[in-house]
N, CA and C atoms as an extended XYZ file, in Angstrom:
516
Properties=species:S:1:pos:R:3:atomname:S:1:resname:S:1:resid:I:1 pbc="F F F"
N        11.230      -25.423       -7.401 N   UNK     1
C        10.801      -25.866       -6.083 CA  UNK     1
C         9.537      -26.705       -6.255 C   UNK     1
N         9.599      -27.999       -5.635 N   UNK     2
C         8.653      -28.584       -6.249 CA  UNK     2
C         6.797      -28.450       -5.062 C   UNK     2
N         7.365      -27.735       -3.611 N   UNK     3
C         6.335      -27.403       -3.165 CA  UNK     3
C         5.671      -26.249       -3.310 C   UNK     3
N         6.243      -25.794       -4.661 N   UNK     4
C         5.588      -24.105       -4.867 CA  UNK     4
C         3.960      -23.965       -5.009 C   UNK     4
N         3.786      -22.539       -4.399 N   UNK     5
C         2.247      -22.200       -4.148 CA  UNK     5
C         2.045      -21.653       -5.761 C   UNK     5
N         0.833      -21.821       -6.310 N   UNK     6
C         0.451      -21.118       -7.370 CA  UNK     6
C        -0.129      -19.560       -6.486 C   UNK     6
N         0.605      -18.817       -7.939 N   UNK     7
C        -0.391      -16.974       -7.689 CA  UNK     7
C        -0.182      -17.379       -9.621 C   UNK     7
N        -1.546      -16.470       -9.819 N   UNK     8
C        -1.853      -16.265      -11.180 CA  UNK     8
C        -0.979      -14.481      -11.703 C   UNK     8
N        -0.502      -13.827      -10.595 N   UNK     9
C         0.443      -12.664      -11.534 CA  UNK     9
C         0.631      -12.249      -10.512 C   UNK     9
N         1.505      -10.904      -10.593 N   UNK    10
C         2.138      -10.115       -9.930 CA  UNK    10
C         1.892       -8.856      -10.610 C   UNK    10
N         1.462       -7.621       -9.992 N   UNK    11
C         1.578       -6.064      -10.170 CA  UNK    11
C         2.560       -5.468       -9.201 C   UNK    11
N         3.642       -4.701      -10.301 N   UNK    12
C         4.534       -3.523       -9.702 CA  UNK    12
C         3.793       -2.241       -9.497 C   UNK    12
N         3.937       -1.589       -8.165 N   UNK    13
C         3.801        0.234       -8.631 CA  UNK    13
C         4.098        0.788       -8.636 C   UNK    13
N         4.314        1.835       -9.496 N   UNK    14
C         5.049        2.945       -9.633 CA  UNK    14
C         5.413        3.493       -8.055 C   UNK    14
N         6.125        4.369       -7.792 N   UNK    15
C         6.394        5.295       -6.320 CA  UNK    15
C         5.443        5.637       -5.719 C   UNK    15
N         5.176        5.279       -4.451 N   UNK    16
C         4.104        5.898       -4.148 CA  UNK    16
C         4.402        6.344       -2.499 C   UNK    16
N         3.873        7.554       -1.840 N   UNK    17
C         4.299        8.142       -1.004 CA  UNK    17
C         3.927        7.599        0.663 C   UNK    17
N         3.953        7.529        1.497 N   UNK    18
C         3.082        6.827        2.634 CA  UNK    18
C         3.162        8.363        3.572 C   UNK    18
N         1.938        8.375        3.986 N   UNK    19
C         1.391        9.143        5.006 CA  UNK    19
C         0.939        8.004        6.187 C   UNK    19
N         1.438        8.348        7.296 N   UNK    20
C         1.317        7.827        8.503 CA  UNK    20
C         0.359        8.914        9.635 C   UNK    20
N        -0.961        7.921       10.170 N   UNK    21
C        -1.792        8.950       10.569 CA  UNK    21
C        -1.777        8.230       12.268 C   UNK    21
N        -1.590        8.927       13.222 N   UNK    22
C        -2.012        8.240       14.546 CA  UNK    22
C        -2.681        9.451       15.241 C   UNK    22
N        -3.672        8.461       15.450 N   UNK    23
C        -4.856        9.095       16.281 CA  UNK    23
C        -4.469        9.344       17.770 C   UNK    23
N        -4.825       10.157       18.247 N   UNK    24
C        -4.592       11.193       19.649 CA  UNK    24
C        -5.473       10.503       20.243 C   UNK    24
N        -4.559       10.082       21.325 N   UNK    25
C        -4.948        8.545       22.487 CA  UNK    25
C        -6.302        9.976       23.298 C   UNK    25
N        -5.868       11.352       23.306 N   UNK    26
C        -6.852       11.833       24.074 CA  UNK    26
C        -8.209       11.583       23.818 C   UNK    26
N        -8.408       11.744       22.267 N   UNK    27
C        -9.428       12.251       21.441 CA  UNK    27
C        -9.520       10.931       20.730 C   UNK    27
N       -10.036       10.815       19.467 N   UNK    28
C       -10.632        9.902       18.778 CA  UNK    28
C        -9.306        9.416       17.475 C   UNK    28
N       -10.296        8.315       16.236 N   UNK    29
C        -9.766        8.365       15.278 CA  UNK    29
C        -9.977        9.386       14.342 C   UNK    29
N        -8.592        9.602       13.621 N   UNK    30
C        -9.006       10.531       12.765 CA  UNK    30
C        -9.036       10.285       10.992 C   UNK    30
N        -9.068        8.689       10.823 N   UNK    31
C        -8.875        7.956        9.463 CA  UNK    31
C       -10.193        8.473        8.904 C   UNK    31
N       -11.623        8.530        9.368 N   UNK    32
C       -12.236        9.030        8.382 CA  UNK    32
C       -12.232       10.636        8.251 C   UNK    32
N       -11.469       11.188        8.598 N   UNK    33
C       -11.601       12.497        8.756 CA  UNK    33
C       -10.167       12.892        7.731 C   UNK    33
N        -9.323       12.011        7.756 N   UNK    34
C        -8.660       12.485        6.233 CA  UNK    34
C        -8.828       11.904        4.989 C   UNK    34
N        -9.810       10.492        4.936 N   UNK    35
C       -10.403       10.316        3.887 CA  UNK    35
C       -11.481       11.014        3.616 C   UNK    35
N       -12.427       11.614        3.937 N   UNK    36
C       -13.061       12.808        3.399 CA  UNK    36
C       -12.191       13.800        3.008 C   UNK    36
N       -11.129       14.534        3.526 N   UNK    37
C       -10.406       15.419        2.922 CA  UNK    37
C        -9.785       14.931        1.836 C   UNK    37
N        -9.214       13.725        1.607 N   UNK    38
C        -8.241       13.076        0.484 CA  UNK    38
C        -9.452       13.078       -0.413 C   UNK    38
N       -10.734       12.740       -0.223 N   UNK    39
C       -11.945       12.398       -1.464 CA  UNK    39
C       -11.727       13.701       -2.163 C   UNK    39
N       -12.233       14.687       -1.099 N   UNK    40
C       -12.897       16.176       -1.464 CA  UNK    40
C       -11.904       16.638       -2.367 C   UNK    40
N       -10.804       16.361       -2.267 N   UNK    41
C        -9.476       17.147       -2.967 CA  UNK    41
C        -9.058       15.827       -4.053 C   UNK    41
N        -9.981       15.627       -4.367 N   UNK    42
C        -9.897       13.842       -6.178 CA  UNK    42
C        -8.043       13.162       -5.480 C   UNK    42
N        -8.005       13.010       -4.153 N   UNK    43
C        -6.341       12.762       -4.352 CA  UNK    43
C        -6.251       11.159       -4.280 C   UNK    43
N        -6.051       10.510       -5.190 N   UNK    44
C        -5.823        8.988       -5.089 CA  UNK    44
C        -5.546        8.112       -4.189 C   UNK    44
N        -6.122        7.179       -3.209 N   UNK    45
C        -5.389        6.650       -2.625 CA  UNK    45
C        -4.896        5.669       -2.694 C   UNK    45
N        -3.567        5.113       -3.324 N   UNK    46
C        -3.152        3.804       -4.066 CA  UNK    46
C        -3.362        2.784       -2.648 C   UNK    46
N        -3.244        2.971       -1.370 N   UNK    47
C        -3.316        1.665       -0.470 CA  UNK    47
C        -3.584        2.493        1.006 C   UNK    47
N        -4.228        1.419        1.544 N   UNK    48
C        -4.259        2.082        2.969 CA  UNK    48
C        -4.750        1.087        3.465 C   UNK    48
N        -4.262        0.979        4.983 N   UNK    49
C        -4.448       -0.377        5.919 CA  UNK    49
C        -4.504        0.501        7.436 C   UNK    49
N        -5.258       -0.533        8.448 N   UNK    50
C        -5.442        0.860        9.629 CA  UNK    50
C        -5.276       -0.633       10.675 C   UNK    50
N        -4.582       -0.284       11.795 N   UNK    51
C        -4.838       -1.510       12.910 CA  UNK    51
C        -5.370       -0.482       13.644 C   UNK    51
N        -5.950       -1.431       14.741 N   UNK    52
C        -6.331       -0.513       15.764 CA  UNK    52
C        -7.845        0.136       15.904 C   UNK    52
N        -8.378        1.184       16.456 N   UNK    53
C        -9.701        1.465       16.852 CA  UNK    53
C        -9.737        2.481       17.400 C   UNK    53
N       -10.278        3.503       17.479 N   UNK    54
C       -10.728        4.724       18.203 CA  UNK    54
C        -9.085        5.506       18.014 C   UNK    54
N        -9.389        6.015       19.589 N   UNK    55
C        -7.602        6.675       20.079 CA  UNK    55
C        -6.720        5.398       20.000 C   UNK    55
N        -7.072        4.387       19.893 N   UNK    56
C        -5.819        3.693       19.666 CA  UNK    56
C        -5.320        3.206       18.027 C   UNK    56
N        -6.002        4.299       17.186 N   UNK    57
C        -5.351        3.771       15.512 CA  UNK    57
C        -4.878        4.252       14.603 C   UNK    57
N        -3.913        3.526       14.042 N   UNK    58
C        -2.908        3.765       13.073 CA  UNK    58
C        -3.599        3.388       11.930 C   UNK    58
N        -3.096        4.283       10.689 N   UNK    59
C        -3.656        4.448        9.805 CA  UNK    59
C        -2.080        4.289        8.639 C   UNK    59
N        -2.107        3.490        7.744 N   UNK    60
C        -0.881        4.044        6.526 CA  UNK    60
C        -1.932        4.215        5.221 C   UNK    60
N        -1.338        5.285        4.641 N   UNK    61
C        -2.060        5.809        3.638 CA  UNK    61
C        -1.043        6.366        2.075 C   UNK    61
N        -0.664        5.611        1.305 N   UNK    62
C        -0.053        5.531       -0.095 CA  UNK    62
C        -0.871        6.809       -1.228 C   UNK    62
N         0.108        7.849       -1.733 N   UNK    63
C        -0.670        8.331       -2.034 CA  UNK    63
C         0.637        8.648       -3.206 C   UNK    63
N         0.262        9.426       -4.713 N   UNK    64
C         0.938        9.623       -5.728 CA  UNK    64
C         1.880       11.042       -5.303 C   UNK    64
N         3.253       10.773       -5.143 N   UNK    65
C         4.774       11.558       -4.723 CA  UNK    65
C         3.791       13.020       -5.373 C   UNK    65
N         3.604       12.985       -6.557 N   UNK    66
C         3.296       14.257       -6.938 CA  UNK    66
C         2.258       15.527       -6.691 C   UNK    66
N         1.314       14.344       -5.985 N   UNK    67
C         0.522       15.185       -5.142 CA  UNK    67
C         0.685       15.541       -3.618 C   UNK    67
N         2.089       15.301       -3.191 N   UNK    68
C         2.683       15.527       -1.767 CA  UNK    68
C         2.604       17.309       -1.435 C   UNK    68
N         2.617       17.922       -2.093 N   UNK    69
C         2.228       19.331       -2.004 CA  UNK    69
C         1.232       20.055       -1.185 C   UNK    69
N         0.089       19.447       -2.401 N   UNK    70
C        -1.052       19.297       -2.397 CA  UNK    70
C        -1.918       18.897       -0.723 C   UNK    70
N        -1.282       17.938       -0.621 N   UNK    71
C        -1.759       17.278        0.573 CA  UNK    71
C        -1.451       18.126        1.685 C   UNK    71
N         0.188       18.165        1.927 N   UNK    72
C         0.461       19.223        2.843 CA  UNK    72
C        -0.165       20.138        3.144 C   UNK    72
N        -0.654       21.038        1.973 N   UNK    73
C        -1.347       22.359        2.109 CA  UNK    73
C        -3.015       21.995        2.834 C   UNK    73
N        -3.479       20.935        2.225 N   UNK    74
C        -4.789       20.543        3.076 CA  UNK    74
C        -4.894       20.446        4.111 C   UNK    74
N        -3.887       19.409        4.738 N   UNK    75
C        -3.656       18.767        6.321 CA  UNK    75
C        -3.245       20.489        7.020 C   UNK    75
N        -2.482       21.114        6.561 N   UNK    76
C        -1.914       22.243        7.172 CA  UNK    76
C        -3.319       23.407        8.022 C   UNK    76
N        -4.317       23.119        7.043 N   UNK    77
C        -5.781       23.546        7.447 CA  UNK    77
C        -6.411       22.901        8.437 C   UNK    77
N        -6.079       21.959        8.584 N   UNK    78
C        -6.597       20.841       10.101 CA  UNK    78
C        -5.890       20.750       11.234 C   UNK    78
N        -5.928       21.341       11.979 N   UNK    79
C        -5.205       21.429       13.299 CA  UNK    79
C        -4.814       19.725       13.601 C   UNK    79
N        -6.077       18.873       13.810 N   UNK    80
C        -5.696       18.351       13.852 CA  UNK    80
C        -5.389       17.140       13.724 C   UNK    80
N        -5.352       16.920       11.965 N   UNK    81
C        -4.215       16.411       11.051 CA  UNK    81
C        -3.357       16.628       11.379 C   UNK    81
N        -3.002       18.013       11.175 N   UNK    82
C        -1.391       18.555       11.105 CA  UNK    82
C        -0.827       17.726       12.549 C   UNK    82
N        -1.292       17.470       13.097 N   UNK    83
C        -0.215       16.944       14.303 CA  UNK    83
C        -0.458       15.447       14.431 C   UNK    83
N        -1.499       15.195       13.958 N   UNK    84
C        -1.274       13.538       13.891 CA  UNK    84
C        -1.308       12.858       12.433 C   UNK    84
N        -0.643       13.554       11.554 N   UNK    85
C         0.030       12.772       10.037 CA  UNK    85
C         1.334       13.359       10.160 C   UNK    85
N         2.142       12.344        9.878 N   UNK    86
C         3.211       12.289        8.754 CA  UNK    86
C         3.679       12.123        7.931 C   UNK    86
N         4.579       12.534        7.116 N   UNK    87
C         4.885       12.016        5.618 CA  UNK    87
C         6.164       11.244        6.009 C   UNK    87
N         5.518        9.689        5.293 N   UNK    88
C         6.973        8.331        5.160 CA  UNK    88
C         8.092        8.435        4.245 C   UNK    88
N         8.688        7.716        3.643 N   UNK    89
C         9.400        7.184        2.270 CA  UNK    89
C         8.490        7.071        1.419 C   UNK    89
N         9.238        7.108        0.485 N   UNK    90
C         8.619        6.538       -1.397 CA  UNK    90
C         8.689        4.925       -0.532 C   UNK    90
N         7.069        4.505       -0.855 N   UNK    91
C         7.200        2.977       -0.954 CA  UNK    91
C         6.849        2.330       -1.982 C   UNK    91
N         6.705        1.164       -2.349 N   UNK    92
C         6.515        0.406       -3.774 CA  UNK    92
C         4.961       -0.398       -3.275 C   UNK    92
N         4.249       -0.948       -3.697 N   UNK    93
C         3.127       -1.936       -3.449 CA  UNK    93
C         3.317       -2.964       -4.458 C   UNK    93
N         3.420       -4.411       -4.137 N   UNK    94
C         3.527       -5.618       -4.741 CA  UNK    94
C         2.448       -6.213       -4.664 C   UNK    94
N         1.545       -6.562       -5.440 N   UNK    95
C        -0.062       -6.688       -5.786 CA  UNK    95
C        -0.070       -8.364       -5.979 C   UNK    95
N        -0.319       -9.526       -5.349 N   UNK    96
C        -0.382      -11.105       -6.071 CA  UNK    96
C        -1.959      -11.157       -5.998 C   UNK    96
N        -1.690      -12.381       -6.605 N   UNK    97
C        -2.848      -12.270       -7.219 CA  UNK    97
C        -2.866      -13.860       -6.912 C   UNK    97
N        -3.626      -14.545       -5.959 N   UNK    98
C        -3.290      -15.308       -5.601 CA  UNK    98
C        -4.216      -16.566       -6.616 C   UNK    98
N        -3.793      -17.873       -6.505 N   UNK    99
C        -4.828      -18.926       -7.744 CA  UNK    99
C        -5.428      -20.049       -6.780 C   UNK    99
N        -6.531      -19.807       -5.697 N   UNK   100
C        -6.999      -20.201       -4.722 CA  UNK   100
C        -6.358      -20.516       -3.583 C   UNK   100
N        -5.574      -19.217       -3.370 N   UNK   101
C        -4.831      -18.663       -1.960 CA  UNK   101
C        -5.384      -19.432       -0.755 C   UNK   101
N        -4.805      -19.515       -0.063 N   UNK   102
C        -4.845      -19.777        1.400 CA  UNK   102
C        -4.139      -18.882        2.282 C   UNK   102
N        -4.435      -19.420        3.555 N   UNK   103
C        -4.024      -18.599        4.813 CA  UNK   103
C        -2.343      -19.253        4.458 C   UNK   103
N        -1.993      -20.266        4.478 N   UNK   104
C        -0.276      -20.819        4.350 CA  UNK   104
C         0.209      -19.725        3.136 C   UNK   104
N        -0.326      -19.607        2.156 N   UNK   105
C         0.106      -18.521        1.171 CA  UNK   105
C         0.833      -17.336        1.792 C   UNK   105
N        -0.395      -16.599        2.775 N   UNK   106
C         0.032      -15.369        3.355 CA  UNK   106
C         1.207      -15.492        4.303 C   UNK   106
N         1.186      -16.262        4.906 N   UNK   107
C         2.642      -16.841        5.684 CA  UNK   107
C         4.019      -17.254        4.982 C   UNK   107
N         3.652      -17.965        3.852 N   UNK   108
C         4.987      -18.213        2.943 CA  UNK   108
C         5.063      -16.660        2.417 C   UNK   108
N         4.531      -15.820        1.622 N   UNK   109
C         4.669      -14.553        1.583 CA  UNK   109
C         5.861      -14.049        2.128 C   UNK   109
N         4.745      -13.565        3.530 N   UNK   110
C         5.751      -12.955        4.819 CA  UNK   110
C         6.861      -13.390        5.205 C   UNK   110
N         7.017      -14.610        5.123 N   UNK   111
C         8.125      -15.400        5.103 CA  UNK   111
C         9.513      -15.469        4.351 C   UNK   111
N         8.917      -15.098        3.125 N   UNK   112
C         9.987      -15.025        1.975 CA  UNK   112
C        10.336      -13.376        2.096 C   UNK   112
N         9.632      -12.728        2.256 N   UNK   113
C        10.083      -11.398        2.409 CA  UNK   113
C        11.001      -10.789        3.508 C   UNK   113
N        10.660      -11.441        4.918 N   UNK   114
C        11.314      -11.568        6.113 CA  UNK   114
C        12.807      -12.012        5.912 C   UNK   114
N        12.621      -13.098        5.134 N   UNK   115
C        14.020      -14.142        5.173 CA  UNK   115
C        15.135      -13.399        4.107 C   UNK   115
N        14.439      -12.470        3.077 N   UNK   116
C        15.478      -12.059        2.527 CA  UNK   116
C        15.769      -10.232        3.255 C   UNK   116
N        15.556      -10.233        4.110 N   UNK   117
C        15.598       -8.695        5.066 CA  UNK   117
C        14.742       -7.747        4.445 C   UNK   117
N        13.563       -7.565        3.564 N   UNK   118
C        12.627       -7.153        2.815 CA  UNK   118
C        11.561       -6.031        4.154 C   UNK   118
N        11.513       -5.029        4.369 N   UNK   119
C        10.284       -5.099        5.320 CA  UNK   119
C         9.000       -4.427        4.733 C   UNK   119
N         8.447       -5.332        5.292 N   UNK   120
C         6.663       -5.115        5.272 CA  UNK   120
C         6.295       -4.095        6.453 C   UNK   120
N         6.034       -2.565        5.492 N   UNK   121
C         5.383       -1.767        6.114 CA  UNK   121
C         3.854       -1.755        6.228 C   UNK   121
N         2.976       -2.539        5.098 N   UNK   122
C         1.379       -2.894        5.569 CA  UNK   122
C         1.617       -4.419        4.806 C   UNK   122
N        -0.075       -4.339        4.649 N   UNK   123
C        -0.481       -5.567        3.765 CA  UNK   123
C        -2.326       -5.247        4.248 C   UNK   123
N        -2.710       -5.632        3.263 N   UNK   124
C        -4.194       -5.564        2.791 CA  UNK   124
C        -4.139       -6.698        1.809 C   UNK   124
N        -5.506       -7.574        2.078 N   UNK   125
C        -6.049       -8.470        1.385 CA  UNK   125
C        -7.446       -8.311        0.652 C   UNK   125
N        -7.929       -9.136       -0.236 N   UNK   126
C        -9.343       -9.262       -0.503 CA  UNK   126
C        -9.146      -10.833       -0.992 C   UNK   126
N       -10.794      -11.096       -1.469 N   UNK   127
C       -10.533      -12.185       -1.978 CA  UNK   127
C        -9.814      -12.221       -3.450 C   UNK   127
N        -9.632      -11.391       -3.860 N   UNK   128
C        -8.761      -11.372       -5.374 CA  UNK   128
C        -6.942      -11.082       -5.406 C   UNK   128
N        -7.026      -10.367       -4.289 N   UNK   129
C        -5.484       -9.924       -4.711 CA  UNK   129
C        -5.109       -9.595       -2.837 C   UNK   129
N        -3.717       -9.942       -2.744 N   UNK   130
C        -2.872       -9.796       -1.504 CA  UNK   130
C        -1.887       -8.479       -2.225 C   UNK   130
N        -2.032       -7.087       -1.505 N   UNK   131
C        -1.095       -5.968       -1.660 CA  UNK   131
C        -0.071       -6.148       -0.391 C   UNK   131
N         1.012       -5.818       -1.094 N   UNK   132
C         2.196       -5.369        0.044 CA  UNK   132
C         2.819       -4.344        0.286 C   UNK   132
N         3.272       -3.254        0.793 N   UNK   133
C         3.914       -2.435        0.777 CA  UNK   133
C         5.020       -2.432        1.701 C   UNK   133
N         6.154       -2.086        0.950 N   UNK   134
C         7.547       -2.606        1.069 CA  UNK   134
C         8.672       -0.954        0.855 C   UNK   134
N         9.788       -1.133        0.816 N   UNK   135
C        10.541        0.130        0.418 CA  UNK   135
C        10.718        0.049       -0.984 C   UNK   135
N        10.724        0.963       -1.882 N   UNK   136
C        10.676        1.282       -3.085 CA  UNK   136
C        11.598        0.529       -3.784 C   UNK   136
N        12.750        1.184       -2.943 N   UNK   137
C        14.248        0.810       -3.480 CA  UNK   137
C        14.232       -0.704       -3.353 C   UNK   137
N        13.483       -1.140       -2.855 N   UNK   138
C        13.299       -3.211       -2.575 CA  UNK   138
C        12.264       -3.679       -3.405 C   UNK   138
N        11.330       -2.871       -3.960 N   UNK   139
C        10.429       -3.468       -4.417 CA  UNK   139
C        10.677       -4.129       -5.675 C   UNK   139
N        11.319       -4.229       -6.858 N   UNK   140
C        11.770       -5.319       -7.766 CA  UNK   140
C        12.775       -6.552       -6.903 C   UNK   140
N        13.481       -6.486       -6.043 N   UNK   141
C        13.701       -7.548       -5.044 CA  UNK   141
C        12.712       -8.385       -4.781 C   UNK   141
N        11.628       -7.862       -3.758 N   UNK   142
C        10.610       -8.484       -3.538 CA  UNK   142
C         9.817       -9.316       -4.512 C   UNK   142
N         9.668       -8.783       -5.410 N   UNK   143
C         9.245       -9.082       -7.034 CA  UNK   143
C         9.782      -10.409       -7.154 C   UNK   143
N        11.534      -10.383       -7.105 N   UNK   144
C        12.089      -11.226       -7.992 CA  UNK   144
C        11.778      -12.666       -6.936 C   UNK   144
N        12.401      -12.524       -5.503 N   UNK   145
C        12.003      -13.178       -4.358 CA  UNK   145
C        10.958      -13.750       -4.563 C   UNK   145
N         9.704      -13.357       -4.809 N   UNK   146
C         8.074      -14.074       -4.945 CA  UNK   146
C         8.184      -14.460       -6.227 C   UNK   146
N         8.472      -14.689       -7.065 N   UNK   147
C         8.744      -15.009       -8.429 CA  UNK   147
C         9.461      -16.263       -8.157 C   UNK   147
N        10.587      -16.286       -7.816 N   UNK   148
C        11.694      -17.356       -7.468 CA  UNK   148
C        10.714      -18.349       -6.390 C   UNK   148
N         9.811      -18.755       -5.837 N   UNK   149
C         9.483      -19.296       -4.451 CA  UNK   149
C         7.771      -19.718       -4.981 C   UNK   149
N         7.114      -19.115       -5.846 N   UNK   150
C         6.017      -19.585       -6.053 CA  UNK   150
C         5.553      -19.796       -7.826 C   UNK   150
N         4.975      -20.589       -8.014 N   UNK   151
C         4.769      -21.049       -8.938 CA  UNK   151
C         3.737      -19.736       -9.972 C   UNK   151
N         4.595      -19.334      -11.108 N   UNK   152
C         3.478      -18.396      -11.768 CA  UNK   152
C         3.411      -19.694      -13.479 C   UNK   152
N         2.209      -18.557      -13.800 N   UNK   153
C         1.444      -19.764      -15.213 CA  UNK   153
C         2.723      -18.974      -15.770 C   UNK   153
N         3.089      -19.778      -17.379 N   UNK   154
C         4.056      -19.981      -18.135 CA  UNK   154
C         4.112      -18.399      -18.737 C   UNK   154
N         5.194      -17.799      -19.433 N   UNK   155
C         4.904      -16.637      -19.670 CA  UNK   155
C         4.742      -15.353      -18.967 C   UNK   155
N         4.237      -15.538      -17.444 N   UNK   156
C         3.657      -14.387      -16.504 CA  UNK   156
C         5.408      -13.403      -16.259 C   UNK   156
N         5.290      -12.590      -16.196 N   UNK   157
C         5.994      -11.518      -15.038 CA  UNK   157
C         5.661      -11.025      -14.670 C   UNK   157
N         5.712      -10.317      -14.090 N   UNK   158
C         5.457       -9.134      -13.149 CA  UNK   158
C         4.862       -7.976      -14.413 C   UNK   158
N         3.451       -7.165      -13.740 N   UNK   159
C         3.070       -6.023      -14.749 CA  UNK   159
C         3.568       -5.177      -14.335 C   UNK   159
N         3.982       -4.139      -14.869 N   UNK   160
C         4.541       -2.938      -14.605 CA  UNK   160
C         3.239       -2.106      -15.347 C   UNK   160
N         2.693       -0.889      -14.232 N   UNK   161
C         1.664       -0.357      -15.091 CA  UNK   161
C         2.599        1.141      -15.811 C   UNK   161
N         1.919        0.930      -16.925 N   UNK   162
C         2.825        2.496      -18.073 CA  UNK   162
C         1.695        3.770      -18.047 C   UNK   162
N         1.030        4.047      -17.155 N   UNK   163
C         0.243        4.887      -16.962 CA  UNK   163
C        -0.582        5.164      -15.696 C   UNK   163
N        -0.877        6.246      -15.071 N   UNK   164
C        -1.448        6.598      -14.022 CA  UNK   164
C        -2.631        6.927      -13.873 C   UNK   164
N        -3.891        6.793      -13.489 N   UNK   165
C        -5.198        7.691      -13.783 CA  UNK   165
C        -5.385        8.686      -12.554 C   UNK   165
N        -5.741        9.718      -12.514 N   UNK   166
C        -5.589       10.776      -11.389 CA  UNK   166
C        -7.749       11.490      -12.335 C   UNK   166
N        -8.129       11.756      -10.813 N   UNK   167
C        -9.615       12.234      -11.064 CA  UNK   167
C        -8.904       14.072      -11.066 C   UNK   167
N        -9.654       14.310      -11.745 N   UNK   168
C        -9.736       15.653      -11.247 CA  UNK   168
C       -11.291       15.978      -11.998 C   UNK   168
N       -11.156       17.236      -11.065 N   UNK   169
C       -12.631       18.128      -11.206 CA  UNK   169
C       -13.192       18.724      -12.677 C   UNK   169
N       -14.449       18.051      -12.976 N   UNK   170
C       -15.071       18.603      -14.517 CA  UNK   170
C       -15.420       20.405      -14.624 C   UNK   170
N       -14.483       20.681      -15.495 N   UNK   171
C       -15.275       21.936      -16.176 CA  UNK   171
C       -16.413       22.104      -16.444 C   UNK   171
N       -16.891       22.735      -16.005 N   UNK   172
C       -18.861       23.518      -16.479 CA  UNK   172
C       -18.596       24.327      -17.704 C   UNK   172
């Protein structure tokens, strides 16, 4: 394609779980109130994106399948967590990495993902990297889709990471 956008790479991720948090239109938000609990308990949070404000916000929150237990048992202690989280699908996160991105970037993106029936459950930006989160089972699709449509340097694929880092608590 000869109008292709440059991105300098692409990151795959492993499975990762989505917790869906909506705040109680009565009462307030409650996004910092399960990121202190997710800190306190070392539980990773691979992505999280929030629209919204006060009682009116949604929160998605990506967290490692294996600590889905774990979490449960925390939130289960919070009244009220327990009634405003849920647990999503296994989703995937597609990481670009854009090579002096623009706003048209983020639109061809969405675009290419849309057009092949792909859905975008968040998206978070910085200035270094555009994350997506997509369905698991789609996420090498998506991959191949943004691969096919934008220009990567010679050599690039997609990284697949072969290892996980998880904090946990130091022995005394």
């Amino acid at each position: 394609m000869t109008d292709a956008m440059a991105i300098s790479g692409i990151k795959i991720s492993p499975p990762v779980l989505a917790l869906q948090l909506r705040s109680d239109p009565a009462t307030r938000d409650w996004t910092p109130r399960l990121c202190r609990l997710l800190t306190a308990a070392r539980v990773n949070i691979a992505f999280m994106t929030a629209a919204g404000a006060g009682s009116r916000a949604r929160t998605l929150c990506c967290i490692d399948p294996e600590q889905r237990n774990e979490v449960v048992r925390l939130i289960a202690h919070d009244p009220q967590l327990h009634a405003s989280v849920t647990f999503g699908n296994t989703m995937g996160l597609l990481t670009l990495y854009p090579h002096r991105g623009s706003i048209p970037l983020l639109g061809r993106v969405v675009q290419t993902l849309h057009e092949a029936g792909i859905p975008l459950h968040g998206l978070a930006s910085s200035i270094a990297a555009l994350t997506l989160a997509t369905d698991y089972e789609r996420l090498e699709e998506a991959a191949s889709r943004i691969v096919d449509r934008f220009d990567l340097p010679r050599n690039v694929s997609p990284l697949k990471p072969t290892f996980t880092v998880r904090q946990q608590k130091r022995a005394h």
